[in-house]
N, C-alpha and C positions, 0 to 999 in steps of 0.2 A: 565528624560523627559518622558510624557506622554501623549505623540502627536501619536506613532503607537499603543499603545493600547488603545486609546480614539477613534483612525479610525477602530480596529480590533471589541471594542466591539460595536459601531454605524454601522458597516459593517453586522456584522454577527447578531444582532438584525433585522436590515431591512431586511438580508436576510431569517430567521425565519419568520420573520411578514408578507413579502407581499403576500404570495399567502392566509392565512384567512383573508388577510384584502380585497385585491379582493374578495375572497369568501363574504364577508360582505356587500360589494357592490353593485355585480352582484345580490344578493337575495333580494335587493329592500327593505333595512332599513326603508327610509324614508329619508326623505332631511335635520332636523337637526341633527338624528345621523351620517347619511353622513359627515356631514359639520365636527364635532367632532372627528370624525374617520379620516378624511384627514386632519384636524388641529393637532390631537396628531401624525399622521404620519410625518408632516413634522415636527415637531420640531425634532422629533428623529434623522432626516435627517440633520436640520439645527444645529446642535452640527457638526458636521464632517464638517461645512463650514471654519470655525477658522482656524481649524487646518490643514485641507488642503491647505489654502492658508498660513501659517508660513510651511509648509513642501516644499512648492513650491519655496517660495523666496528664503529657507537654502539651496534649490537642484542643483540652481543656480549662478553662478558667477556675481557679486554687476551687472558688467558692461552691460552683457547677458541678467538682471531679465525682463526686460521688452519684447523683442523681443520674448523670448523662454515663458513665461507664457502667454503671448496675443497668441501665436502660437499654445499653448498646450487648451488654452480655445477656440478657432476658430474650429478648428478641433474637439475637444472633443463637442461642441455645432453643427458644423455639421454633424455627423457622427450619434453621437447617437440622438439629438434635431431632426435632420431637417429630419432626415427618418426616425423616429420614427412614426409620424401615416401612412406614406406607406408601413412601416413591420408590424407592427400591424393589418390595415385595409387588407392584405393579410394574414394576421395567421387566423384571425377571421373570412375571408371568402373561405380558407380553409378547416379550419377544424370545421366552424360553432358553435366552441365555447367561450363563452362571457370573459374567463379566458384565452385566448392567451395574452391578455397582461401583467398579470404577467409573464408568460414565458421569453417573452421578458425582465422583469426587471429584472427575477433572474437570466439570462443569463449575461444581464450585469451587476449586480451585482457580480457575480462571474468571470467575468474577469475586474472589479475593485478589489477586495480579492486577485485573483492571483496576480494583478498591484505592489497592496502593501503589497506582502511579497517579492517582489524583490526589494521595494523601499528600499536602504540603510538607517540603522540608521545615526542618526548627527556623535555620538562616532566612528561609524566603518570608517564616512568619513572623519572626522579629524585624524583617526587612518593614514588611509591611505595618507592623504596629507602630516602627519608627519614624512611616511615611504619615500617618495619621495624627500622629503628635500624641498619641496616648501614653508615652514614657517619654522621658528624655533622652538626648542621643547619647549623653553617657551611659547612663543604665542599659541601655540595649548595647552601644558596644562593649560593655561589659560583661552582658551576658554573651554575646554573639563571640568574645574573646577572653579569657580571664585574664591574659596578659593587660590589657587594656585598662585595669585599676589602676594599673601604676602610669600611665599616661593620663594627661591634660586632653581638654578638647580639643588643644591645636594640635596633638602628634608628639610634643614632645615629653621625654621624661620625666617625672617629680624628682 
């Protein structure tokens, strides 16, 4: 599966990029390299949409998904969305400089990075549900492997 290092290396690109891409910005490009520059940005960005939303449905229980990701998007839209230009427009008038807003994104970009190295892999959570006895060891090595339907508990064949 390669859903934590397609968020690891979308995470840690954007975290590299944004402060010269503010830098590119702030220095008065011009309005089509502008445009080009925040269009190549957000694609970068929109790769890590997928697969944050299939890590979000696996993290949760079938009956849960809805309650706890509408939950998780609210909050996450209002904390960092909705006061985001009221920390901003206080960084920058502050400390007077036109680059406090990357600040602010590489802050929270890096406690999105911290987020997901604590997020569990699929493996380590099926490992776990299978240490618990809450499925059986076929159905989890079944999911943990597709190959694995066509094996027996003991390894071999049908």
């Amino acid at each position: 599966r390669l859903r934590k290092p397609i968020q690891y290396l979308t995470n840690i690109s954007s975290l590299v990029l944004v402060y010269p891409v503010f830098l590119l910005l702030t220095s008065g490009i011009g309005e089509v390299p502008s445009l080009l520059l925040i269009s190549a940005y957000s694609v970068l960005l929109m790769c890590n949409n997928a697969v944050i939303q299939v890590m979000l449905l696996e993290a949760f229980p079938r009956q849960h998904r809805a309650t706890c990701i509408s939950t998780i998007a609210s909050l996450g839209t209002t904390i960092f969305g909705g006061f985001c230009p009221v920390i901003v427009a206080w960084m920058v008038g502050v400390t007077g400089n036109a680059m406090a807003p990357s600040w602010y994104l590489l802050a929270v970009m890096c406690l999105s990075l911290f987020a997901l190295v604590l997020f569990p892999d699929s493996l380590k959570r099926l490992r776990s549900i299978e240490s618990r006895g809450r499925c059986s060891v076929a159905v989890a090595r079944c999911l943990a492997d597709p190959a694995a339907s066509s094996r027996r508990l003991d390894g071999t064949l049908e």
